[in-house]
C-alpha positions as CSV (number, residue, x, y, z in Angstrom):
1,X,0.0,0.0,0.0
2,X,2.8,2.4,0.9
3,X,4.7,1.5,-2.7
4,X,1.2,2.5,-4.2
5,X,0.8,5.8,-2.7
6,X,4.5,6.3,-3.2
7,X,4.1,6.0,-7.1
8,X,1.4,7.7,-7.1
9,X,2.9,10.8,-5.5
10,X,6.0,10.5,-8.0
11,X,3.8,10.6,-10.7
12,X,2.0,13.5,-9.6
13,X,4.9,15.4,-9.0
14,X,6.1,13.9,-12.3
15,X,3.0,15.6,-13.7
16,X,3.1,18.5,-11.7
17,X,6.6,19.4,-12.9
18,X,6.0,18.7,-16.9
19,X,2.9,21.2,-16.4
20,X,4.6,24.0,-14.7
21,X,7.3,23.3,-17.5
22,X,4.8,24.3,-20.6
23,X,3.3,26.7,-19.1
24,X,6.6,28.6,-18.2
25,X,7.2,28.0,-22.1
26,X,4.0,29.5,-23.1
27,X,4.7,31.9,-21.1
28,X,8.1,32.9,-22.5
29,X,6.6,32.6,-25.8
30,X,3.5,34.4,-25.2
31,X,5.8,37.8,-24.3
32,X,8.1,37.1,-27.0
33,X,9.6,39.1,-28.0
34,X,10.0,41.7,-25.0
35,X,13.7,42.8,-26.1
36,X,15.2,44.2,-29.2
37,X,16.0,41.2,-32.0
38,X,19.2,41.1,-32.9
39,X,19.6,40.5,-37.4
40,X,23.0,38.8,-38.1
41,X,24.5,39.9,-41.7
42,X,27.0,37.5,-42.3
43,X,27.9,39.5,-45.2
44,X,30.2,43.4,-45.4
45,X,27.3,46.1,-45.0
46,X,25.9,47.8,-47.9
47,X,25.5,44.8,-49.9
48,X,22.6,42.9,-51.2
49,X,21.6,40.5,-47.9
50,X,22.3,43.8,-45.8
51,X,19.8,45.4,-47.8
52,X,17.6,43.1,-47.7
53,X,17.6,43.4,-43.8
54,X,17.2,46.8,-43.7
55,X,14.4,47.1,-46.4
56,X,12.9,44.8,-44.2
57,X,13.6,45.9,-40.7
58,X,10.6,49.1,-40.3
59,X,7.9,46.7,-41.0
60,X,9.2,44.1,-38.9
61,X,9.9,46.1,-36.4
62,X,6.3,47.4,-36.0
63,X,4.7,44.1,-36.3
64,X,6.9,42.5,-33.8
65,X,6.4,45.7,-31.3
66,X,10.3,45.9,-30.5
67,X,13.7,47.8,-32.3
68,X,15.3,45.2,-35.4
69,X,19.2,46.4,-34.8
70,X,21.1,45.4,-38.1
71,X,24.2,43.8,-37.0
72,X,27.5,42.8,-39.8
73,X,29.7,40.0,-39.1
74,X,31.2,39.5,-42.1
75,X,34.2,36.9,-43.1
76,X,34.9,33.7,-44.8
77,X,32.2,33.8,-47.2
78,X,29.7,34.2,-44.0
79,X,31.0,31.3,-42.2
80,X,31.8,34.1,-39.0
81,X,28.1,35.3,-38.9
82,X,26.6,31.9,-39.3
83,X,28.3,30.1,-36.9
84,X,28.1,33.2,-34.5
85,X,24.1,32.4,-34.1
86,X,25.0,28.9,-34.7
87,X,26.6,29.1,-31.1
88,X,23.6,31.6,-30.0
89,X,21.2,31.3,-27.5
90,X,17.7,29.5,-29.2
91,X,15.9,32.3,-27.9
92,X,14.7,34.3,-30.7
93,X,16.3,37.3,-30.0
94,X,19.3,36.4,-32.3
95,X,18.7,35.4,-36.2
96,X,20.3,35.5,-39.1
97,X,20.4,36.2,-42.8
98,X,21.2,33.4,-45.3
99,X,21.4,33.3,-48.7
100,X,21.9,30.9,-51.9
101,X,25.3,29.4,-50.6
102,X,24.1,28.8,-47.4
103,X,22.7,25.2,-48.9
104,X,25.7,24.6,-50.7
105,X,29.0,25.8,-48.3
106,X,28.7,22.4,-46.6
107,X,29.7,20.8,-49.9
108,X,32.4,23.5,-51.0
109,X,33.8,24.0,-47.4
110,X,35.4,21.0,-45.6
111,X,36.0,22.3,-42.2
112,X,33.5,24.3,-41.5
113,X,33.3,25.4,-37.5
114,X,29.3,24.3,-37.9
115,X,26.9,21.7,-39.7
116,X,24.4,24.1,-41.7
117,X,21.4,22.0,-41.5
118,X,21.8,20.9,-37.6
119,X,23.3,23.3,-35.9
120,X,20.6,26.0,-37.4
121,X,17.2,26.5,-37.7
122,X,15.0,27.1,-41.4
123,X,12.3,30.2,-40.1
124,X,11.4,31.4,-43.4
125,X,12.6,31.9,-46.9
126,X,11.8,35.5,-48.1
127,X,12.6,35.9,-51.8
128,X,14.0,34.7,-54.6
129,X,16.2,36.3,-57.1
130,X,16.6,35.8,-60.8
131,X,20.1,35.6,-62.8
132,X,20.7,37.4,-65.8
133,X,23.3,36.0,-68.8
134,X,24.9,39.1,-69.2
135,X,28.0,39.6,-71.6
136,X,30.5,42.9,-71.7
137,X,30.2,45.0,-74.9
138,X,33.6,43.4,-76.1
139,X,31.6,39.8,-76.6
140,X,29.9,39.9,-80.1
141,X,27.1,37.0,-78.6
142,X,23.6,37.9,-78.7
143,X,22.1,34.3,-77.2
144,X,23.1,31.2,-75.9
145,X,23.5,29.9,-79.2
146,X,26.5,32.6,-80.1
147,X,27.8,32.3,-76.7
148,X,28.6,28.4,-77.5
149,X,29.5,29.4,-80.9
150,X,32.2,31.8,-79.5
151,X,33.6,29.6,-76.8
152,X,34.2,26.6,-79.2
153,X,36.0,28.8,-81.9
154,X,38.3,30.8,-79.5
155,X,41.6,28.7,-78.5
156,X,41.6,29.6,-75.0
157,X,37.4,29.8,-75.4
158,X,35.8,32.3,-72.7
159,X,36.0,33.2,-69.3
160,X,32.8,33.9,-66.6
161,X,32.9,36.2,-63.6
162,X,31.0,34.9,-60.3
163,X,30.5,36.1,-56.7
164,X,32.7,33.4,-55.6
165,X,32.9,29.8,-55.6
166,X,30.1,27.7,-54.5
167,X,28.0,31.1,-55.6
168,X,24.3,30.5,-57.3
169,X,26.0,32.2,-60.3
170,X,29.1,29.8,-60.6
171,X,26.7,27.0,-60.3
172,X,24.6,28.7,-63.1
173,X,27.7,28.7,-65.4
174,X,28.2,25.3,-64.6
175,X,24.7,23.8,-65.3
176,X,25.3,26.2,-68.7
177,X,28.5,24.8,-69.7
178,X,27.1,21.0,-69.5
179,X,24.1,21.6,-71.6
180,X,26.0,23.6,-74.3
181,X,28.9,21.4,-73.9
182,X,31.0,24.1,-73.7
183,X,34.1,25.2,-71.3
184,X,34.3,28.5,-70.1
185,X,37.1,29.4,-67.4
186,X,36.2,30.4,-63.8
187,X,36.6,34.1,-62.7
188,X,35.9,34.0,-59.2
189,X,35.6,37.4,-57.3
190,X,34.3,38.5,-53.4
191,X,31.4,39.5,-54.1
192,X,29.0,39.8,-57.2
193,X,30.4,44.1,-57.2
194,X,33.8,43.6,-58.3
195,X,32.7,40.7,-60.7
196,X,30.5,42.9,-62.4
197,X,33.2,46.1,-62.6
198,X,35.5,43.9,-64.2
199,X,32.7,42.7,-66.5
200,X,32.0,46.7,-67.9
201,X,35.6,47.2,-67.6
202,X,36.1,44.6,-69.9
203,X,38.3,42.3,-68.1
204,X,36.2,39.1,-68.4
205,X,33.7,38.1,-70.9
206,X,30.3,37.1,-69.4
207,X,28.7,37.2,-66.1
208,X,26.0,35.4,-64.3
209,X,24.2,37.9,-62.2
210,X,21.7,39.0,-59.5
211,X,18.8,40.6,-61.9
212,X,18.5,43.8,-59.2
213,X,22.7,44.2,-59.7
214,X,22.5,44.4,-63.4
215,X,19.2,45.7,-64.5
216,X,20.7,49.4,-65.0
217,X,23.5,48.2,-67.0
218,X,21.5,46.1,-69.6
219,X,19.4,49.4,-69.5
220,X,21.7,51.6,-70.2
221,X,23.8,49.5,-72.9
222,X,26.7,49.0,-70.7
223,X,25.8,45.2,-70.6
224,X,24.3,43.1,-72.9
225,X,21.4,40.5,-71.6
226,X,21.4,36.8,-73.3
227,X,19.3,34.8,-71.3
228,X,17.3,34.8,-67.6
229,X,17.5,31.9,-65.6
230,X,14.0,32.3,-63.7
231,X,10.9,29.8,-65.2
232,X,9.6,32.4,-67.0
233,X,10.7,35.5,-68.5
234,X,11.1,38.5,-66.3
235,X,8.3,42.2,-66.4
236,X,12.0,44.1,-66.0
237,X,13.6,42.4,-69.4
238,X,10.6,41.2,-71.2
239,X,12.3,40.5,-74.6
240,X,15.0,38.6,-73.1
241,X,14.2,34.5,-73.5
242,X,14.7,32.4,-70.5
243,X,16.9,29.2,-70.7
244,X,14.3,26.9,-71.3
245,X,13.4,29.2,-74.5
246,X,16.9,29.0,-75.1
247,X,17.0,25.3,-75.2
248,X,18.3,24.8,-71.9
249,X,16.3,22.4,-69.6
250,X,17.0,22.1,-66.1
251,X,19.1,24.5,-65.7
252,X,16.6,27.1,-64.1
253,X,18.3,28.7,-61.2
254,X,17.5,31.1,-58.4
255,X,19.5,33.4,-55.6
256,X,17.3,33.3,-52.7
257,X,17.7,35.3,-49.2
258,X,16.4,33.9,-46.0
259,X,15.7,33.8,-42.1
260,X,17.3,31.1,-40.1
261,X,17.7,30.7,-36.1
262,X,19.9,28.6,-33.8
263,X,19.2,25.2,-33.2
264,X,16.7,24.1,-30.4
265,X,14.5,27.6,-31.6
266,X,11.0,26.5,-30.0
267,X,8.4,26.0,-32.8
268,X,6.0,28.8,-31.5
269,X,8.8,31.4,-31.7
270,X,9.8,30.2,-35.3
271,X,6.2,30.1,-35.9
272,X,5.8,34.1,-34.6
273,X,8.8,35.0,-36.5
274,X,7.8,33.6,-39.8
275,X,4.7,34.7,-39.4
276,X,5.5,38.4,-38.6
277,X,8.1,38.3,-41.8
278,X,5.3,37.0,-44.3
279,X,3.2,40.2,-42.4
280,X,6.4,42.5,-43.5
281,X,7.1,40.5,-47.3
282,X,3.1,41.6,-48.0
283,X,3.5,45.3,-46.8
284,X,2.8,46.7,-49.9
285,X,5.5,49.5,-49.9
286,X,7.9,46.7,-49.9
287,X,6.5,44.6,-52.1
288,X,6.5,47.3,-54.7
289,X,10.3,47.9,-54.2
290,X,10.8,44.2,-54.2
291,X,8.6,44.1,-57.6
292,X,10.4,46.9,-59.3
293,X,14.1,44.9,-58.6
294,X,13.2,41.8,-60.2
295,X,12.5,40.1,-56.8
296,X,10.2,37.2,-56.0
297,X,8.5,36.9,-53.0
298,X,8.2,33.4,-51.2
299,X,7.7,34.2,-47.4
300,X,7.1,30.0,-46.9
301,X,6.7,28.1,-43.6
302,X,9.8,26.9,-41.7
303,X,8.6,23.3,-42.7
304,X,8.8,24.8,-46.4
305,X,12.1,26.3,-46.3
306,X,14.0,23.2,-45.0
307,X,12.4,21.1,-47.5
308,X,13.6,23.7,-49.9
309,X,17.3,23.6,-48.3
310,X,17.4,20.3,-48.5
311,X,16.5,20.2,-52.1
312,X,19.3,22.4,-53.1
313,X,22.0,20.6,-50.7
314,X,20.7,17.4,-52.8
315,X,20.4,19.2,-56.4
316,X,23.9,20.7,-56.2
317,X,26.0,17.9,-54.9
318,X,26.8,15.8,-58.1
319,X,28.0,19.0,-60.1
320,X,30.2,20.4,-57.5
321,X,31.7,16.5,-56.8
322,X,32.3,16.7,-60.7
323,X,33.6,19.5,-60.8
324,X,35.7,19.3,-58.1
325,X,34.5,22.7,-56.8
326,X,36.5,23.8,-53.9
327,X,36.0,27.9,-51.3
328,X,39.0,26.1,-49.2
């Protein structure tokens, strides 16, 4: 009888405990967030995921009813940032931006001080970007077609600029080069900016290219657009075929920007956060601005967004084993 009411007692307190538990959890949750949240750019400030950050930042800021402070930790391709909320406190009150590579870094970096799909949370990817084919004015091609053409009858065939290696628009070039059955040698820069310089400057022949980072210079003749890489053709560069017009199936590619978290982020807070960015992607100022760069809005679930990472981690693998594609 005593063992009886002795396990009954332990399981009440058992009980008891697990209770008081949740609802100290709920109530964390429910006053989340009561402190200013903390935005990691793992990029330099002033480019494109910094941007992105701010544009976003006002809206999010009043949905979420405390300040967004912007906060760069740039270095090694974004491997500082990351693993600085990597090694964060799963509270919330520290996220960060990620981007196209994000996916892929695990596959072109072989020490990395973090494991991108455990040691971080998916919250919610916010847009996707377009790349343009653009060429300098010193490359006579005017589509794909001319592009091959060129490569093929020039002894030491072309050369393509990228962001850097691992980059969505190295991996563009890549898919391109297998379905022409071309070659085209590697210019890899930090950063899609100086890649694109040297492209008007006419140090390298072709680009692959953020839409927003180029738009002005197919505009004002400086660069030349060949091809879009989106699934359909773009409202900014409406005359300008997309690869599958071009011939070119499954080689549609995307930059995207996104919102990730710390391992061990509760689902309710990812839940508040994705919900409160979707609130800020739909403001309509923003959507505007986002419209007239060429962006895509995808403001998805955390449940989406890791399906989509993992997608990508799996798409990309092959080609960068084959190619032997290497940020170390």
């Amino acid at each position: 009888m005593n063992n009886l009411f002795q396990k009954v007692v332990v399981a009440g307190l058992i009980q008891f405990c697990a209770i008081g538990l949740v609802n100290a959890q709920s109530k964390e949750i429910s006053f989340y967030p009561n402190k200013p949240i903390r935005i990691i750019n793992p990029l330099a400030t002033g480019g494109a995921v910094d941007t992105m950050a701010r544009m976003l930042a006002p809206s999010l800021q009043e949905i979420l009813g405390q300040p967004i402070v912007i906060e760069s930790k740039p270095g090694a391709g974004g491997t500082i940032g990351s693993n600085f909320v990597a090694k964060s406190a799963p509270d919330g009150y520290t996220i960060l931006m990620v981007y196209d590579t994000f996916a892929v870094n695990p596959h072109v970096y072989k020490n990395l001080p973090f494991d991108s799909f455990k040691d971080l949370a998916p919250v919610t990817e916010l847009v996707k970007i377009p790349l343009v084919v653009v060429a300098g004015n010193k490359l006579s091609a005017n589509n794909l077609r001319e592009l091959a053409d060129l490569s093929k009858s020039k002894a030491k065939g072309i050369n393509f600029s990228s962001g850097g290696a691992g980059s969505s628009g190295h991996l563009a070039a890549e898919l391109l080069k297998t379905n022409l059955g071309i070659d085209m040698t590697h210019v890899p820069y930090k950063g899609g900016a100086p890649a694109i310089t040297d492209l008007l400057g006419g140090q390298v022949d072709t680009s692959f290219q953020n839409i927003n980072a180029v738009i002005q210079h197919v505009r004002s003749g400086k660069l030349r657009a060949i091809a879009i890489t989106s699934d359909k053709r773009s409202p900014l560069l409406t005359t300008i075929p997309t690869l599958t017009e071009s011939g070119i199936t499954g080689a549609n590619v995307y930059s995207w920007q996104a919102i990730a978290g710390p391992k061990g982020l509760p689902g309710d807070i990812k839940t508040k956060l994705s919900s409160a960015l979707t609130a800020a992607l739909n403001d309509k100022g923003i959507k505007d601005r986002f419209t007239d760069v060429g962006f895509e809005i995808v403001a998805s679930t955390p449940e989406q967004f890791a399906s989509f990472q993992a997608t990508e981690f799996s798409r990309w693998k092959k080609i960068i084993e084959t190619r032997g594609i290497s940020a170390d």
